[in-house]
C-alpha positions in Angstrom: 143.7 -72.6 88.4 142.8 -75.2 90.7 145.3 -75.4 93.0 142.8 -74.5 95.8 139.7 -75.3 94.9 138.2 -77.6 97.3 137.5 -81.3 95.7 134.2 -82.8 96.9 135.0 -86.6 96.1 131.4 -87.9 98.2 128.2 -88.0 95.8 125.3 -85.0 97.4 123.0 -87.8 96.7 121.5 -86.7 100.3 121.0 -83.2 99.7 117.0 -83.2 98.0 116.1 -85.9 100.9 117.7 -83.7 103.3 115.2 -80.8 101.7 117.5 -79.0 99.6 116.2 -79.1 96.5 118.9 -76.7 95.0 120.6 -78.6 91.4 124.3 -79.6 91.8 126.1 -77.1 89.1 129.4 -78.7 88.9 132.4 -76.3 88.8 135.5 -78.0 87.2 139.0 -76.0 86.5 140.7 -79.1 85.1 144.0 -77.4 84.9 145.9 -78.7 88.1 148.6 -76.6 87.4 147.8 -73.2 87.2 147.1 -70.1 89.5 145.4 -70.5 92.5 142.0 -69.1 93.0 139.2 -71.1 95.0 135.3 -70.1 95.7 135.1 -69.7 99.2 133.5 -66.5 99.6 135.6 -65.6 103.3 136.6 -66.8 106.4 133.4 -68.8 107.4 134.6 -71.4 104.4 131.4 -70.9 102.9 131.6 -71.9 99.1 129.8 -69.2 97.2 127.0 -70.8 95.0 124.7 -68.8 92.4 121.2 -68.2 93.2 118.6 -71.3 92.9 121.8 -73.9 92.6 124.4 -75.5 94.6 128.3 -74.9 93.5 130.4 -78.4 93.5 133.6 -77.4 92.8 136.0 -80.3 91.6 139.8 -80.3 91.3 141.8 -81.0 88.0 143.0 -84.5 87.8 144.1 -86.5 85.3 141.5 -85.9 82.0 139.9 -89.7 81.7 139.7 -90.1 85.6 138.1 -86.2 86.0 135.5 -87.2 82.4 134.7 -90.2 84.8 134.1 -88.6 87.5 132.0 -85.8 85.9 130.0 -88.3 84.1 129.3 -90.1 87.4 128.1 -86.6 88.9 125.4 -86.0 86.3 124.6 -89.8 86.1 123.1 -89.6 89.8 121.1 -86.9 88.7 121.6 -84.7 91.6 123.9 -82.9 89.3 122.7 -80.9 86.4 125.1 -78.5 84.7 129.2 -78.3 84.3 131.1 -75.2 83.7 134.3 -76.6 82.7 137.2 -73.8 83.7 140.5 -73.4 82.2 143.2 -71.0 80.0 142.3 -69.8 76.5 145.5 -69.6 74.1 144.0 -67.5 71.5 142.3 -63.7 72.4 142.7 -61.9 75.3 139.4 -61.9 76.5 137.1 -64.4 78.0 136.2 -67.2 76.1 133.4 -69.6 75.5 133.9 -72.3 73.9 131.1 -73.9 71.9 131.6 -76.9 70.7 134.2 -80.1 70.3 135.7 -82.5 68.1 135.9 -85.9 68.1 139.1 -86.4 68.9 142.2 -87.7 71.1 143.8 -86.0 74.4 146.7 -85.5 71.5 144.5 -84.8 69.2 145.9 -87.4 66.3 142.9 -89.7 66.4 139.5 -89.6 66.6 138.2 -90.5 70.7 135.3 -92.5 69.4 134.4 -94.4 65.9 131.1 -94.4 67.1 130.5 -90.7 68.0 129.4 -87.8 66.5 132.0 -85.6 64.9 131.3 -82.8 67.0 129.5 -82.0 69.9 128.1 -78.9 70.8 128.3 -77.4 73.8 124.3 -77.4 75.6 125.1 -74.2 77.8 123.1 -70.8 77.0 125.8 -69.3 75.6 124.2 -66.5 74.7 123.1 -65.8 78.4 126.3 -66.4 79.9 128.4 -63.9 77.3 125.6 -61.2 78.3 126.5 -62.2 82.4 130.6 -61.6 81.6 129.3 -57.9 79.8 127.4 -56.8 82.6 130.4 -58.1 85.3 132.4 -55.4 83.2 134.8 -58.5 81.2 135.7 -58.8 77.7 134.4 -61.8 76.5 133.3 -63.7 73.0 132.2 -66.9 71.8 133.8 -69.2 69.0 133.2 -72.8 67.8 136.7 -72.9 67.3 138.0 -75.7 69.6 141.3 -75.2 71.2 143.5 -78.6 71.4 143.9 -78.9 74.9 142.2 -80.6 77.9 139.5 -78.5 78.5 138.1 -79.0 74.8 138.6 -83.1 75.2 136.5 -83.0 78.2 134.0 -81.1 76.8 133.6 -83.7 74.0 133.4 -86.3 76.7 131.5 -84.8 79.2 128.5 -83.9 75.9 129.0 -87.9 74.6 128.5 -89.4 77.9 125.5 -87.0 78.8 122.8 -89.8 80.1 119.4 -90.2 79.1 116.6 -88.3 79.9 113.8 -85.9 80.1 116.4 -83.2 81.5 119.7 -82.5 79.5 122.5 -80.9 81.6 123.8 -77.9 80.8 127.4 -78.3 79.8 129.9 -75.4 78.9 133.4 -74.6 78.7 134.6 -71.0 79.9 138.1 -69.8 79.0 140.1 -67.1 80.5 142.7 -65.4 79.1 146.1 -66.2 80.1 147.3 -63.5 82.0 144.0 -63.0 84.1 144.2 -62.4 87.9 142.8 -64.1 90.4 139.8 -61.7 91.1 138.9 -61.5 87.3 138.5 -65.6 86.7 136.5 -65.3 90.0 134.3 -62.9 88.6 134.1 -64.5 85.1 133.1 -68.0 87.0 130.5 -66.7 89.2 128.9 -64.6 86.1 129.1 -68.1 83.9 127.7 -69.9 86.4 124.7 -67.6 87.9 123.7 -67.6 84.0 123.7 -71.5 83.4 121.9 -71.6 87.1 119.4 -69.0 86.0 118.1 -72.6 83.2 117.9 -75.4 85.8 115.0 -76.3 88.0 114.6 -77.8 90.8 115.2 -81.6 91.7 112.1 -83.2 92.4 110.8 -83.8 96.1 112.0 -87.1 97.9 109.6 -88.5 100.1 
C-alpha cells in the first residue's frame, strides 16, 4: 500500500514560522509491500490534505526505524495526529482498530516490562466510523488487535506519545484485503478529515 506514497524524510519544523499554522497529520501505510496507491490529488503533484491540517505522508520501512521516526514527528510538535494505514485479515470491511497489546513484532513477548498492558488508541473513533458511512464504505470498530505490524506500531506510537498539554491523535485504519485503489483512498481521506476535524492550530511563531 505504499509503494508510492511520497516519503517526506525533512522535519516541517518551518512551516508555522513560515505562517502556516495548519497541524502536521501524519499519514503512514507501513506495509511496504502492498498495492500502490499515493495521495497526490493530480497532475500538479499536489498532496491532498483535509481541511484545517497538513497531510505528511510517510513510507513503510522497517517497524522500529518507521516507530522512530513517527515518534520523532510528534516530538517536534509540528505534528499532531497519525493515521497508521494497513491490511485487515479479519472482516471485509474497513477497520478500526482500537487498541494494542503489549507485545513483540512476533508477538511471543511482551515489548516493554514497564508499559502498560494495552494501549488504547486516542483517535475519535466514533467520528471517523461515521466519515467511512457517509463516504458510502463498510466499516466497524473492534479492540481486537490483529498480530501484525500495524498493531505493534500502534502500541509504540501510543507508549512513546510525549508529554504535554496536547495529546496527538493516534489511530489505526484497516482495509480489507481485496480493496482497490480508489476505495483505501477514499477510506484515508474520510479517516483523516475526521481526526483533522479534533486538532487546532499550532501556536503563532514570532
Amino acid at each position: 500500500m505504499a509503494g508510492t506514497m511520497s516519503e517526506i524524510d525533512s522535519p516541517a519544523s518551518g512551516d508555522a514560522r513560515n505562517g502556516d499554522r495548519r497541524p502536521g497529520i501524519i499519514i503512514c501505510a507501513y506495509e511496504g509491500e502492498d498495492a500502490g496507491w499515493d495521495l497526490v490529488e493530480d497532475l500538479s503533484g499536489e498532496i491532498w490534505s483535509p481541511a484545517g491540517a497538513r497531510a505528511v505522508p510517510i513510507s513503510g520501512n522497517d517497524p522500529d526505524a518507521l516507530a522512530s521516526t513517527l515518534a520523532a514527528r510528534l516530538g517536534s510538535g509540528d505534528c499532531r495526529a497519525v493515521l497508521l494505514v494497513g491490511r485487515t485479515h479479519k472482516g471485509q470491511g474497513f477497520r478500526v482498530q482500537m487498541r494494542a497489546e503489549n507485545r513483540t513484532l512476533d508477538y511471543k513477548h511482551r515489548l516493554s516490562s514497564t508499559g502498560p498492558g494495552v494501549a488504547r488508541a486516542t483517535a475519535p473513533v466514533a467520528d471517523i466510523l461515521r466519515a467511512l458511512s457517509a463516504a458510502g464504505l463498510q466499516a466497524d470498530a473492534s479492540s481486537e488487535a490483529e498480530e501484525d505490524a500495524g498493531s505493534y506500531l500502534l502500541y509504540r506510537v501510543l507508549a512513546d506519545l510525549p508529554d504535554g498539554a496536547v495529546t496527538p491523535s493516534i489511530g489505526l485504519l484497516r482495509a480489507p484485503a481485496p480493496a482497490n485503489e480508489a476505495a483505501v483512498r477514499k477510506g484515508v481521506k474520510a479517516a483523516a478529515s475526521a481526526m483533522a476535524s479534533h486538532l487546532t492550530p499550532l501556536p503563532r511563531v514570532n
